[in-house]
MOPAC internal coordinates of N, CA, C and O (Angstrom, degrees):
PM7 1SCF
backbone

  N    0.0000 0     0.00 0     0.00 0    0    0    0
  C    1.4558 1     0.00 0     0.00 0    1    0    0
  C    1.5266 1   107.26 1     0.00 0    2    1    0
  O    1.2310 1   111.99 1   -37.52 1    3    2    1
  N    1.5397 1   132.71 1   142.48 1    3    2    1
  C    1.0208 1   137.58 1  -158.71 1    5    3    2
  C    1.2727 1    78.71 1  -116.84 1    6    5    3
  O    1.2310 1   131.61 1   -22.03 1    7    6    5
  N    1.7491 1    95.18 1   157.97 1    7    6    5
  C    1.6335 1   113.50 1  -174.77 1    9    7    6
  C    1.5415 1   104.84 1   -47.48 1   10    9    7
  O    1.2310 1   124.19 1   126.60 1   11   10    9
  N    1.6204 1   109.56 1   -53.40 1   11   10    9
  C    1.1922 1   111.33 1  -156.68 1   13   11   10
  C    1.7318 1   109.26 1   -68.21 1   14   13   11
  O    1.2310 1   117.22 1   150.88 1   15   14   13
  N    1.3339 1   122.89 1   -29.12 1   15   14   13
  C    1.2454 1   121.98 1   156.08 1   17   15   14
  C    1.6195 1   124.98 1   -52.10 1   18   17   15
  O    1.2310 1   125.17 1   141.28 1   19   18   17
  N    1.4098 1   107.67 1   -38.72 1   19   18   17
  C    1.4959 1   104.79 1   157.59 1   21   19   18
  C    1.0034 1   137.18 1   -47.01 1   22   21   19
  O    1.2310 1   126.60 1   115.60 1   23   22   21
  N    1.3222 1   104.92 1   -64.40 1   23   22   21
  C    1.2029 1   116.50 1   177.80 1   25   23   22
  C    1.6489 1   138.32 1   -47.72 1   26   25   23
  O    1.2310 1   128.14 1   148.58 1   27   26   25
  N    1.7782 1   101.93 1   -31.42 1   27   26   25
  C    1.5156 1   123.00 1   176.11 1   29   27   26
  C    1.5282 1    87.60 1   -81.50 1   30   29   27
  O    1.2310 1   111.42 1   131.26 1   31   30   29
  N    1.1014 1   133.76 1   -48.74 1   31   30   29
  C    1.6845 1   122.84 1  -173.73 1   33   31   30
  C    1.6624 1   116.07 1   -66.66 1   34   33   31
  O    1.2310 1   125.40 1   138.67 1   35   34   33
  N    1.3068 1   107.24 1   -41.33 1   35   34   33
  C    1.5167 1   107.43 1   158.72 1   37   35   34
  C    1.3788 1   131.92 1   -50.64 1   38   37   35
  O    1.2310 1   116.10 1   139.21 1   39   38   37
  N    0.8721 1   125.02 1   -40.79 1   39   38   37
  C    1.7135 1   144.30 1   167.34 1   41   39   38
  C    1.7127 1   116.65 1   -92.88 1   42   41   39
  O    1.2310 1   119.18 1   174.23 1   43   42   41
  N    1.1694 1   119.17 1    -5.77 1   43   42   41
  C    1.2758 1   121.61 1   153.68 1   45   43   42
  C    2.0163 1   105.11 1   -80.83 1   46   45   43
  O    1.2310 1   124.80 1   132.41 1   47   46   45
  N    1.1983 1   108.38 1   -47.59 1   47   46   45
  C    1.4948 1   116.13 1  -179.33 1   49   47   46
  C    1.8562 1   103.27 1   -63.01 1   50   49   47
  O    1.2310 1   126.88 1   157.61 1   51   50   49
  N    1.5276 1   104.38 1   -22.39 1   51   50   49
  C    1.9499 1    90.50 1  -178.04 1   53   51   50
  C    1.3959 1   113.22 1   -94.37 1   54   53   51
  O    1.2310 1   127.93 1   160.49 1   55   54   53
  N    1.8336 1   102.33 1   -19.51 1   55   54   53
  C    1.3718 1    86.00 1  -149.26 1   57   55   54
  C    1.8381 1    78.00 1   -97.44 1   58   57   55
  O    1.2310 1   111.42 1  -173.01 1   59   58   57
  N    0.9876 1   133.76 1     6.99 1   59   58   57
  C    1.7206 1   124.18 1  -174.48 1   61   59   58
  C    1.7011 1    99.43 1   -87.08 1   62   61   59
  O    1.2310 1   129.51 1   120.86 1   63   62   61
  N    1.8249 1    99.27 1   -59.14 1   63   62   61
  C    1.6898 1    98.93 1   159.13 1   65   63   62
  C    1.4884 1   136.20 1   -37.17 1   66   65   63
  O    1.2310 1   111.21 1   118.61 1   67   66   65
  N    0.7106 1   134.14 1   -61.39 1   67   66   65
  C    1.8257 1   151.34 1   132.70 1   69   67   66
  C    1.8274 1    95.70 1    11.14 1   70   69   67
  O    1.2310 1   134.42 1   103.04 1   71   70   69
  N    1.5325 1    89.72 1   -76.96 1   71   70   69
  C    1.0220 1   107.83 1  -159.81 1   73   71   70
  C    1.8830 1   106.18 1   -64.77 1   74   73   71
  O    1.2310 1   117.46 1   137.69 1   75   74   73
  N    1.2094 1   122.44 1   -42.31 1   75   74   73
  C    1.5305 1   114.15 1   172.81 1   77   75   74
  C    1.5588 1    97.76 1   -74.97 1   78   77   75
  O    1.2310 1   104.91 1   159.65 1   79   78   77
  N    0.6691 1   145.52 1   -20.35 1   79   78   77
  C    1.6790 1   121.23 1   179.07 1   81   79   78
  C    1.3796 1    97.25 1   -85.57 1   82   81   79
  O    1.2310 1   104.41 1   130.60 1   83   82   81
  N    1.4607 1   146.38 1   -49.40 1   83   82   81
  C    1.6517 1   133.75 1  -174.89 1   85   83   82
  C    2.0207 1    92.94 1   -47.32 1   86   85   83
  O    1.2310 1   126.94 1   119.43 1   87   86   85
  N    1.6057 1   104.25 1   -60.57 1   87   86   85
  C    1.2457 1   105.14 1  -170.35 1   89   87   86
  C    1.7918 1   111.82 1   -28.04 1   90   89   87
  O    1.2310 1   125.30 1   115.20 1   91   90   89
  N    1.3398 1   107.42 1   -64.80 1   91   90   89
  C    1.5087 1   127.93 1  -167.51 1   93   91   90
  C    1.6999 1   100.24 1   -40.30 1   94   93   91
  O    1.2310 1   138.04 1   133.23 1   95   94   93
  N    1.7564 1    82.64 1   -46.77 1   95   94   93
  C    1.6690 1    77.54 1  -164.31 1   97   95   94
  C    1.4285 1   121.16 1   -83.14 1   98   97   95
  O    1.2310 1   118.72 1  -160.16 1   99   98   97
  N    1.0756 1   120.04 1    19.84 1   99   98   97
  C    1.6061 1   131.87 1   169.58 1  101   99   98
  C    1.2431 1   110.45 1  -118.14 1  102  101   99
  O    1.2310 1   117.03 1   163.40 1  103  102  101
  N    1.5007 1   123.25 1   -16.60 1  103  102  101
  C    1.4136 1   135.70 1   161.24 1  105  103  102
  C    1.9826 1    99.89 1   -51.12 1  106  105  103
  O    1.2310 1   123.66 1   102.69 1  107  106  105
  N    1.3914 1   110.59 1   -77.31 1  107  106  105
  C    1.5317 1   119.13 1   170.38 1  109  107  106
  C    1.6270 1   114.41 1   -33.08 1  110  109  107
  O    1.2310 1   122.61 1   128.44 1  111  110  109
  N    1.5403 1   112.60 1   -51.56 1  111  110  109
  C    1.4230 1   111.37 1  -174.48 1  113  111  110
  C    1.6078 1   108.44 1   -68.49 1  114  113  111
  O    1.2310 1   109.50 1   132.28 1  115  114  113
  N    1.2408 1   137.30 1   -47.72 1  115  114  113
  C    1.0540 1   148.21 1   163.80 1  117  115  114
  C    1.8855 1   107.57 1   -41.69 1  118  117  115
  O    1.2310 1   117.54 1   120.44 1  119  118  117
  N    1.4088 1   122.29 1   -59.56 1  119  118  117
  C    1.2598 1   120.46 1   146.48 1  121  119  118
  C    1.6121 1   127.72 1   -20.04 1  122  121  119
  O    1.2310 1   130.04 1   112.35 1  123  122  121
  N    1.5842 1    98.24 1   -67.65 1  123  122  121
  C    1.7566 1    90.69 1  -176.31 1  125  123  122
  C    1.3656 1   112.57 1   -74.64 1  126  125  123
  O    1.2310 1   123.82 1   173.01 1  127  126  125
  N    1.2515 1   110.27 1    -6.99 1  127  126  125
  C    1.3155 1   100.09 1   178.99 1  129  127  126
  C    1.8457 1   125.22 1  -104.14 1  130  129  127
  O    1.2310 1   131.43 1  -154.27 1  131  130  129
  N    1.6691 1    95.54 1    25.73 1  131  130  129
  C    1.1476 1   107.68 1   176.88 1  133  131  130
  C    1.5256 1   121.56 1    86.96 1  134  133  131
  O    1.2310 1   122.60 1  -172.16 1  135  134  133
  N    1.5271 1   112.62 1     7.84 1  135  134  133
  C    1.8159 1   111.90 1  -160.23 1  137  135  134
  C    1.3191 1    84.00 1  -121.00 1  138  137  135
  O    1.2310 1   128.48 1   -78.99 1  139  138  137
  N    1.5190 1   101.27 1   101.01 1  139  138  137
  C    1.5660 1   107.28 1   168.18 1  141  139  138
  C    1.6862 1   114.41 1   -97.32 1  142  141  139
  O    1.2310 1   121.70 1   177.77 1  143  142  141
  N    1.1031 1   114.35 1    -2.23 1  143  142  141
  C    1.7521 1   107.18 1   171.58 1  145  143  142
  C    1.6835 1    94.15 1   -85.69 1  146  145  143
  O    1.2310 1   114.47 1   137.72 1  147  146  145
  N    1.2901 1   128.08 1   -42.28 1  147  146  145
  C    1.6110 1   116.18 1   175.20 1  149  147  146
  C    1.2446 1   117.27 1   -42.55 1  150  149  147
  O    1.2310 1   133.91 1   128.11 1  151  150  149
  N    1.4873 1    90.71 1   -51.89 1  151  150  149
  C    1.8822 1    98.38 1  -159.84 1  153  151  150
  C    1.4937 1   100.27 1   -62.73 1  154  153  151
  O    1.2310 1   126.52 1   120.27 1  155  154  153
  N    1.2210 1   105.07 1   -59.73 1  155  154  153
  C    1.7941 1   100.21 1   172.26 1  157  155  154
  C    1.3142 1   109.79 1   -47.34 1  158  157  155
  O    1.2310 1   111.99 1   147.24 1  159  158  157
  N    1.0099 1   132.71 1   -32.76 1  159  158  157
  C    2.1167 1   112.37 1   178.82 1  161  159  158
  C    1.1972 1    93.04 1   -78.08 1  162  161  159
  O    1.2310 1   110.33 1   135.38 1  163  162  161
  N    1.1351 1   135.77 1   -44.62 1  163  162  161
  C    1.4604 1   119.75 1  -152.20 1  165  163  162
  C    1.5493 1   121.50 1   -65.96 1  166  165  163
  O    1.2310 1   132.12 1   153.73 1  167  166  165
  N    2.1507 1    94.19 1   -26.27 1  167  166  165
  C    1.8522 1   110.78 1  -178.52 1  169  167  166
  C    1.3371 1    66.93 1   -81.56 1  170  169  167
  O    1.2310 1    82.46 1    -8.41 1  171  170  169
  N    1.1322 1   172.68 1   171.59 1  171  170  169
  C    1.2925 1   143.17 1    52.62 1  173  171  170
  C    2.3194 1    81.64 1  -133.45 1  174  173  171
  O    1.2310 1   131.94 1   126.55 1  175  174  173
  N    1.3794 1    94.55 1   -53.45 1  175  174  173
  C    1.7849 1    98.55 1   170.31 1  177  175  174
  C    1.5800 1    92.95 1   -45.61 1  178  177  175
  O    1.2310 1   119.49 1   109.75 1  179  178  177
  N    1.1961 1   118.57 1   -70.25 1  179  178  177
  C    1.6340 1   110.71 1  -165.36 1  181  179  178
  C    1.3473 1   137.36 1   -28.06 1  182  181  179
  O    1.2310 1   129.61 1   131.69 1  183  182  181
  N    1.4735 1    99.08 1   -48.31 1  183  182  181
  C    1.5374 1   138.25 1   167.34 1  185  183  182
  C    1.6372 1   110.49 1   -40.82 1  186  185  183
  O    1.2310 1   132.19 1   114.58 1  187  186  185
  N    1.6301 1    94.06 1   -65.42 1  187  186  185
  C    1.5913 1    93.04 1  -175.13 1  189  187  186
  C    1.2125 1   118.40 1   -83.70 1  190  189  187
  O    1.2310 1   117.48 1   169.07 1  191  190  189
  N    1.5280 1   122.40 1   -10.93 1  191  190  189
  C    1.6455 1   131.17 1   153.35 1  193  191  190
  C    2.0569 1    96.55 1   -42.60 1  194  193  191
  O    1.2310 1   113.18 1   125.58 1  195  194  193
  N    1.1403 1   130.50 1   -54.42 1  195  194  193
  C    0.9512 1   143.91 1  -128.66 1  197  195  194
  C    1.6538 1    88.02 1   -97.04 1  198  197  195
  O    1.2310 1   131.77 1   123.47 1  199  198  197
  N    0.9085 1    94.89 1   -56.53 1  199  198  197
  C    1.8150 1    89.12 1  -176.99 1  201  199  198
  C    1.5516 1   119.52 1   -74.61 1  202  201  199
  O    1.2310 1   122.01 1   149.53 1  203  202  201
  N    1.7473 1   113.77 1   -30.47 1  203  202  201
  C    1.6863 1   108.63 1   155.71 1  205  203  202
  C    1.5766 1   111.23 1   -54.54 1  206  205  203
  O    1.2310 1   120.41 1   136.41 1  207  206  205
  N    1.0604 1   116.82 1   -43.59 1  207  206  205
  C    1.6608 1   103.65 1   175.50 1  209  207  206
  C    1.0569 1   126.04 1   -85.23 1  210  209  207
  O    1.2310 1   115.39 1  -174.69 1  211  210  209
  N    1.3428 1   126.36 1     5.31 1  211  210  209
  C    1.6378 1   137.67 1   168.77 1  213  211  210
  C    1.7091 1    97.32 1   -84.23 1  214  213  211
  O    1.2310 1   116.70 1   147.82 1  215  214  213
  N    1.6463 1   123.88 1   -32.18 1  215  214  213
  C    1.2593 1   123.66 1   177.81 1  217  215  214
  C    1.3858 1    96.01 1   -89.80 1  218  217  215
  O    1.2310 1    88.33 1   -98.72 1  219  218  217
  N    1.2143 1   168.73 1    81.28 1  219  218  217
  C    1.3953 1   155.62 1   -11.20 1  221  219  218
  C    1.7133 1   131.23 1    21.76 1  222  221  219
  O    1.2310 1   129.24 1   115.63 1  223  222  221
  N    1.1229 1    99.81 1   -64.37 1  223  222  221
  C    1.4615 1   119.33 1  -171.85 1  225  223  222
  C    1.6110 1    81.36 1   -73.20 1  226  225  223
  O    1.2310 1   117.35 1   124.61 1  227  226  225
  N    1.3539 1   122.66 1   -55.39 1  227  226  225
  C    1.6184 1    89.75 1  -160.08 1  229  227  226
  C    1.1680 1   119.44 1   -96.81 1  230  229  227
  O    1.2310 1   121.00 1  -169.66 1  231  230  229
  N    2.0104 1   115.70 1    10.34 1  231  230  229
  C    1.3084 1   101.63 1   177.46 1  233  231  230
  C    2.3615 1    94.17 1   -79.03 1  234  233  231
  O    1.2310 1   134.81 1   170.77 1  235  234  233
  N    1.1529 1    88.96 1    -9.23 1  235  234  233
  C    1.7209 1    80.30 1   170.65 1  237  235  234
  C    1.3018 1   122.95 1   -70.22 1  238  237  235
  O    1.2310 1   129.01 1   147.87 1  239  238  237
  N    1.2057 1   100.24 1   -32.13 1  239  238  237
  C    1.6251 1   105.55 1   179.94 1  241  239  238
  C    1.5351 1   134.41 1   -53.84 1  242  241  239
  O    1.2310 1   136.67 1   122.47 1  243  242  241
  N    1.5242 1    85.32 1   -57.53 1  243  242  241
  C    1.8379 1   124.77 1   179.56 1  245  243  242
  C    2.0301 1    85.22 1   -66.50 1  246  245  243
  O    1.2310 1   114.23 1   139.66 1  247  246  245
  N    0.7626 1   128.54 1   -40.34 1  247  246  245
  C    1.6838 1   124.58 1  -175.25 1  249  247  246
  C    1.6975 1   105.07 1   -55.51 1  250  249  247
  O    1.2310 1   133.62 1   119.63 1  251  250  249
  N    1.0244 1    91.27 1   -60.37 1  251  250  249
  C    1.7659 1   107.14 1  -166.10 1  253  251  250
  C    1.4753 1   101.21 1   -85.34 1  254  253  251
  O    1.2310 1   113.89 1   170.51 1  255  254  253
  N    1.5705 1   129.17 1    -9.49 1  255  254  253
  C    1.2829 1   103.63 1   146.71 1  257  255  254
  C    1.1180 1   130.88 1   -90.05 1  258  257  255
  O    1.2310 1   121.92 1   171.53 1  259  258  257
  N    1.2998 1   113.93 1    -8.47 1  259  258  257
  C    1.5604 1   114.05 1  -179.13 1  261  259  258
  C    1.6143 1    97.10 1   -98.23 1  262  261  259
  O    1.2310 1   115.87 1  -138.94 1  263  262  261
  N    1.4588 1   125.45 1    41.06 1  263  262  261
  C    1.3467 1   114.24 1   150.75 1  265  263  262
  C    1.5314 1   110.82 1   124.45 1  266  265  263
  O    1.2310 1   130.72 1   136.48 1  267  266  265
  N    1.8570 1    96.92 1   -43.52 1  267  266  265
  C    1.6808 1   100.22 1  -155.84 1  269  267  266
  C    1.3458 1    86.14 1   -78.13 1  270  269  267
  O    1.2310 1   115.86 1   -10.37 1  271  270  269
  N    1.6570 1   125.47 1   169.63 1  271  270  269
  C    1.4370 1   145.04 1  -141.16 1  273  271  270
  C    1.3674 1    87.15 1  -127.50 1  274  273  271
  O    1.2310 1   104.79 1   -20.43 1  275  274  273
  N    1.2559 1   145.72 1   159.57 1  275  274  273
  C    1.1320 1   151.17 1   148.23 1  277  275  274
  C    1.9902 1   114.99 1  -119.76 1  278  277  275
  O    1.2310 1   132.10 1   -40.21 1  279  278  277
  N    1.0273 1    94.23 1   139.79 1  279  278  277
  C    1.5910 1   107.67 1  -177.50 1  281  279  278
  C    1.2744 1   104.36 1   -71.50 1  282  281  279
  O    1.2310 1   110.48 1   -62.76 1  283  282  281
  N    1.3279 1   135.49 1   117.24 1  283  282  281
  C    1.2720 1   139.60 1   178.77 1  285  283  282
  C    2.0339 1   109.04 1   -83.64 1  286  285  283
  O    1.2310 1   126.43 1   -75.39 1  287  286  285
  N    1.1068 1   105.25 1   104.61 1  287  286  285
  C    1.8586 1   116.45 1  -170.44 1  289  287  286
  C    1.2977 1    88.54 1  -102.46 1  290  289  287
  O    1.2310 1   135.11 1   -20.66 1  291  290  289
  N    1.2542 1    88.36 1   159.34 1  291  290  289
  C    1.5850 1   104.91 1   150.85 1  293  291  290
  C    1.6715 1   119.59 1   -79.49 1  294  293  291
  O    1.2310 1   119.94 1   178.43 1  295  294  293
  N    1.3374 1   117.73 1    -1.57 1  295  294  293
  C    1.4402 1   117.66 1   171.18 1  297  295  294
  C    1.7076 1    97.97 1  -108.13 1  298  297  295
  O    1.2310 1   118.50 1  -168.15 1  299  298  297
  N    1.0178 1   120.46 1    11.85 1  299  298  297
  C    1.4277 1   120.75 1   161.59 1  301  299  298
  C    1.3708 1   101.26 1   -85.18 1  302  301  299
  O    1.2310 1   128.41 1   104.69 1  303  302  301
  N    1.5266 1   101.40 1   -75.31 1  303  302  301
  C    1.3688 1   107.35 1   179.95 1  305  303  302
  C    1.9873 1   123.91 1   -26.36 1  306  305  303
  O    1.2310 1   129.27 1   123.18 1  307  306  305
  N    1.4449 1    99.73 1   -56.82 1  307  306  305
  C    1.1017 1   111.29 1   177.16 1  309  307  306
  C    1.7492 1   124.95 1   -57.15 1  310  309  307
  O    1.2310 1   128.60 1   132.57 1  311  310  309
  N    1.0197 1   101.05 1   -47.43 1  311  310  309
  C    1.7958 1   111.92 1   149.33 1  313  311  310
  C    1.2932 1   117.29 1   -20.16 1  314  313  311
  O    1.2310 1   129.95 1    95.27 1  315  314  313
  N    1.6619 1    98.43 1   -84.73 1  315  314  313
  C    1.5368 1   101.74 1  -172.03 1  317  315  314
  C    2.2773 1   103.98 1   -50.06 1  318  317  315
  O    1.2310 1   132.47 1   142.77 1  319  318  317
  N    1.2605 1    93.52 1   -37.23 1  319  318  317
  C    1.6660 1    95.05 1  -161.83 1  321  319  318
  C    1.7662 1   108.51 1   -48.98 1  322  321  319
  O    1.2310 1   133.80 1   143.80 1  323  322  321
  N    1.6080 1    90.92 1   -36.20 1  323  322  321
  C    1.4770 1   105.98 1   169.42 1  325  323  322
  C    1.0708 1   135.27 1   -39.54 1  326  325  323
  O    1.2310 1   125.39 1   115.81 1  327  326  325
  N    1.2856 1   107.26 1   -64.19 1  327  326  325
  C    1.3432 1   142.31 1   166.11 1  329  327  326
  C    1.5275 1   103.38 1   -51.13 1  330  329  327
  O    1.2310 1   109.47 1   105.64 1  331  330  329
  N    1.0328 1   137.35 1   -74.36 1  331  330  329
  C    1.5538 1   150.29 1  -162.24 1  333  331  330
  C    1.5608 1   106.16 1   -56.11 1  334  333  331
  O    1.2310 1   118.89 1   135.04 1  335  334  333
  N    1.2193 1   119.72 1   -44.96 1  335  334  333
  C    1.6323 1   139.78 1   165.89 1  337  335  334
  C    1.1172 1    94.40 1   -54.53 1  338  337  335
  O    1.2310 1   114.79 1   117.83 1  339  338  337
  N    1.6992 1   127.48 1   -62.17 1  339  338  337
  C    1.9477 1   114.10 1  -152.62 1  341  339  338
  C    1.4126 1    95.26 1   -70.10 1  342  341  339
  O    1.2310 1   109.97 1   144.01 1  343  342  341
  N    1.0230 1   136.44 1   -35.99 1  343  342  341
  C    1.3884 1   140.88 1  -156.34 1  345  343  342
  C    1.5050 1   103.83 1   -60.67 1  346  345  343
  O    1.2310 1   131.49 1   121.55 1  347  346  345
  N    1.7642 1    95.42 1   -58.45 1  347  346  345
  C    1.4818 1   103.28 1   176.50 1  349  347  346
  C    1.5182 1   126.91 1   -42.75 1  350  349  347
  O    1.2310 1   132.47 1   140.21 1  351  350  349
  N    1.5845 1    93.52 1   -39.79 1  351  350  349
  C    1.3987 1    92.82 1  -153.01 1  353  351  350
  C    1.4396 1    97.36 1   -92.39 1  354  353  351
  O    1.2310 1   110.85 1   154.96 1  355  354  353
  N    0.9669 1   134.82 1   -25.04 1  355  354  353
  C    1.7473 1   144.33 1   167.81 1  357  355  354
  C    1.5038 1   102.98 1   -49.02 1  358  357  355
  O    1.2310 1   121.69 1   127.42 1  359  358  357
  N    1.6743 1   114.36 1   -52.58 1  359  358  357
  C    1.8612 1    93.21 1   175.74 1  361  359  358
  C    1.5590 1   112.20 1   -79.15 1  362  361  359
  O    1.2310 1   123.46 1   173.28 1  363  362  361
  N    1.1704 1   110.97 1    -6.72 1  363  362  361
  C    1.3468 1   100.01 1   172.54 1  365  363  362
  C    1.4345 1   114.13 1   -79.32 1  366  365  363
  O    1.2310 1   122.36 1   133.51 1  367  366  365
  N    1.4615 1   113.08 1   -46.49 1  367  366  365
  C    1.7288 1   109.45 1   167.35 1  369  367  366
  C    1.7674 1   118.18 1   -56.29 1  370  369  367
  O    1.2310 1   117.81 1  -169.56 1  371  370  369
  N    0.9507 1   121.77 1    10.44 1  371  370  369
  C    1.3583 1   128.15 1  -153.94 1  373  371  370
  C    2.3873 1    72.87 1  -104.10 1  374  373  371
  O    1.2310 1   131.82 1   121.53 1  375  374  373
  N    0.9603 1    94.79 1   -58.47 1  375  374  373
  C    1.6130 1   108.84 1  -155.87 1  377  375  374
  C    1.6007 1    95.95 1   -64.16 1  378  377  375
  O    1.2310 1   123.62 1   139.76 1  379  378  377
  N    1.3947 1   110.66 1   -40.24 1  379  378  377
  C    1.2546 1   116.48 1  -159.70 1  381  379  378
  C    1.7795 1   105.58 1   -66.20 1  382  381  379
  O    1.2310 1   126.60 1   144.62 1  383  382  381
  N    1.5513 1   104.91 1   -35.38 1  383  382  381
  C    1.4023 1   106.53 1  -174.59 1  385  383  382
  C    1.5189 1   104.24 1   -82.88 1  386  385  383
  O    1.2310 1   122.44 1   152.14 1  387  386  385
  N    1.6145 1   112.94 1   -27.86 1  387  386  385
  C    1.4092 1   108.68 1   175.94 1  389  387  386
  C    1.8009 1   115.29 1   -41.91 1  390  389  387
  O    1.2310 1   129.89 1   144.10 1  391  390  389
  N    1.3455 1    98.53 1   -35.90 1  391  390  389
  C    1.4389 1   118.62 1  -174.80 1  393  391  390
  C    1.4661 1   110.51 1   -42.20 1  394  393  391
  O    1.2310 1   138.23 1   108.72 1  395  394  393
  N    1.7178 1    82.27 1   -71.28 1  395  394  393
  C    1.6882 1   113.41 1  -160.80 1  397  395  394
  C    1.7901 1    90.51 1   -57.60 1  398  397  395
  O    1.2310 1   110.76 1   133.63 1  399  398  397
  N    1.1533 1   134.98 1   -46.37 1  399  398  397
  C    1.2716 1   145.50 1   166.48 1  401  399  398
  C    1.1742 1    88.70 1   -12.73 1  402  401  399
  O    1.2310 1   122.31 1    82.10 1  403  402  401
  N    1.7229 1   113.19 1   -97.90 1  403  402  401
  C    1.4584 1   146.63 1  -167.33 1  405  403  402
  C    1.6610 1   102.01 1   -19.88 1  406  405  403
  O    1.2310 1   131.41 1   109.72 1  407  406  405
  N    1.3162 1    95.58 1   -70.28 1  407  406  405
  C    1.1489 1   103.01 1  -152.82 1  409  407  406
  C    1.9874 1   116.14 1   -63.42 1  410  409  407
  O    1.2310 1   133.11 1   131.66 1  411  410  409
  N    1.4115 1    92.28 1   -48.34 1  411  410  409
  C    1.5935 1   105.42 1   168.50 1  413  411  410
  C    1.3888 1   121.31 1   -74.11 1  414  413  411
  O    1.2310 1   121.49 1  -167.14 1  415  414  413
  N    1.5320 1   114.75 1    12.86 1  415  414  413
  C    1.7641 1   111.85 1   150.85 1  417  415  414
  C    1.2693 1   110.68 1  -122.98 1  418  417  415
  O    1.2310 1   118.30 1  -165.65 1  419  418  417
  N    1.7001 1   120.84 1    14.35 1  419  418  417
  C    1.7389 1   124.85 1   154.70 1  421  419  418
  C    1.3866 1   119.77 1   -82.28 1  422  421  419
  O    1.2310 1   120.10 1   180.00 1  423  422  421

């Protein structure tokens, strides 16, 4: 993989991540505020934020196993960190609205 291929795959992996964690977090706000068909699109936007940048991460993968080397950056690094955070925080918004669910049909 050439830098410049990196580089578009690196920033495809931040800016998709990015993008499911803002999602998540308007998923929750939409939650407390009682809008559960939002909040569900919005985990549902999150989701597919999540899987365009899972097709990032693994066209890196499939690279460097089939041979090519990848330059280890700190905007590599940071990528994956991206990624690893939205993930987190998406099943955690997943629970959080379960909540808001709970609570606003008691």
């Amino acid at each position: 993989m050439n830098n410049q291929e990196q580089l578009e795959t690196v920033m495809n992996l931040i800016i998709h991540s990015g993008n499911a964690k803002s999602d998540a977090m308007e998923a929750i706000q939409a939650a407390k505020a009682g809008n559960m068909s939002q909040a569900e699109s919005k985990i549902h936007d999150a989701e597919q934020a999540i899987v365009e940048a899972h097709h990032s991460q693994t066209d890196m993968l499939t690279k460097e196993a089939q041979g090519e080397k990848t330059e280890i950056t700190l905007l590599t690094v940071h990528s994956q960190d991206h990624l690893m955070t939205s993930i987190a925080f998406c099943d955690l918004a997943k629970e959080v609205i379960g909540l808001y669910d709970y609570l606003q049909r008691s």
